[in-house]
BAFIDREN-406302 format. One record per atom (N, C-alpha, C, O): y, z, x. Coordinates in steps of 0.05 Angstrom, whole numbers, plus 5000, padded with zeros to 4 digits. Layout:
N
YZX;...
***
This chain:
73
547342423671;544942273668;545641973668;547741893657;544041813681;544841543687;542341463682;540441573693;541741213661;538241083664;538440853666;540840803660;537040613672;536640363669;534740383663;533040543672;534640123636;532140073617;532239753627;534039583629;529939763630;529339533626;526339423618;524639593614;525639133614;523439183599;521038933622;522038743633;518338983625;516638783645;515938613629;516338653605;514638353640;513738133617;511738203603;510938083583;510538433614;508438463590;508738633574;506938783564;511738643567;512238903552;512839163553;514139293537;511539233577;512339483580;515539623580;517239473589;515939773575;518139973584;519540043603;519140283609;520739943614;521140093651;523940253654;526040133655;523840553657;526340683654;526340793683;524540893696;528840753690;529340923719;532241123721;534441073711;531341323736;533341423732;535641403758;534841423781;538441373753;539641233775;541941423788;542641613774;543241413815;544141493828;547341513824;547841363806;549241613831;552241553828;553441343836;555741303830;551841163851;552340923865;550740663840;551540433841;549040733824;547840623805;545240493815;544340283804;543940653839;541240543851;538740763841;538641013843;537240613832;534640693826;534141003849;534541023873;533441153836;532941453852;529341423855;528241493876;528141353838;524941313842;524141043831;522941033810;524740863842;525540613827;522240513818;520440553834;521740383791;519840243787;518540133812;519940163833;516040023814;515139853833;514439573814;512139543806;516339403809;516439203785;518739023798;521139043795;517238843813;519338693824;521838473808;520738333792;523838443809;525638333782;525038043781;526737863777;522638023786;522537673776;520137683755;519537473744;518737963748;517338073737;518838233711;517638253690;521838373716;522338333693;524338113673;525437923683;524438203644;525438043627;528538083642;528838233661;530737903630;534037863647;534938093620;536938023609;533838293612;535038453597;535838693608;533938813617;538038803611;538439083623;540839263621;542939223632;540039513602;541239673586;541239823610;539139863622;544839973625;544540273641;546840363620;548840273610;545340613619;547140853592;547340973632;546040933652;550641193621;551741313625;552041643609;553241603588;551341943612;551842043592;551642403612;550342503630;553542493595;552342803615;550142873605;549242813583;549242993622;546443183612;545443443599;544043633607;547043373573;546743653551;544943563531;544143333535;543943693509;543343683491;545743523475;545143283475;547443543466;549643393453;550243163465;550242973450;550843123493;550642833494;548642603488;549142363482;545642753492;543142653490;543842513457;543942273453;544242683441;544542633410;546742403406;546742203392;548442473420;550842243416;549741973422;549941763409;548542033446;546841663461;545441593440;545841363431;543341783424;541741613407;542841543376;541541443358;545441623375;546341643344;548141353364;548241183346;549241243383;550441073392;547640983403;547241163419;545940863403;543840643409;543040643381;542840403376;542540773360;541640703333;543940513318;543240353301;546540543327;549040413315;548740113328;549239903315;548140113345;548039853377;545339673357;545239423353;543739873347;541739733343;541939593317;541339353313;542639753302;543539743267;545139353274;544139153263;546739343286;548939183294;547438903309;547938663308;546039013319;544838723327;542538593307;542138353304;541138823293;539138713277;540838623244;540138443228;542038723242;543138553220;544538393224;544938303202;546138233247;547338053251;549538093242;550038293229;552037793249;553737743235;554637823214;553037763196;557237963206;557538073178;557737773169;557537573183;558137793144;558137623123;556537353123;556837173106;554837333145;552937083142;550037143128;548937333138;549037063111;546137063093;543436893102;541436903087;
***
């Protein structure tokens, strides 16, 4: 399983799912000056257990950015 996330200026969500070459297989129709310069591609096989691993590793990713810097207040 291969996805690019990325997100449009108005918010939305835009997930695609991508090729071995890392090209969009049904790509958005969201031209990239339309989206934000943000862009998450996970890598992962396609089991049930890796699925769980990605989101217990994006909840850690997330944990980590939203609390910031250790020891700064």
């Amino acid at each position: 399983m291969r996805r690019r996330y990325t997100i449009h200026r108005d918010g939305d969500l835009l997930v695609e799912e991508l090729d071995a070459e890392g090209k969009a297989i049904d790509p958005e129709p969201v031209p990239p000056e339309e989206r934000l310069p943000v862009e998450v591609v996970i890598s992962a096989a396609d089991t049930e257990e890796a699925r769980g691993q990605l989101l217990d590793l994006l909840e850690m990713a997330f944990g980590l950015e939203s609390e910031g810097p250790q020891g700064s207040s």
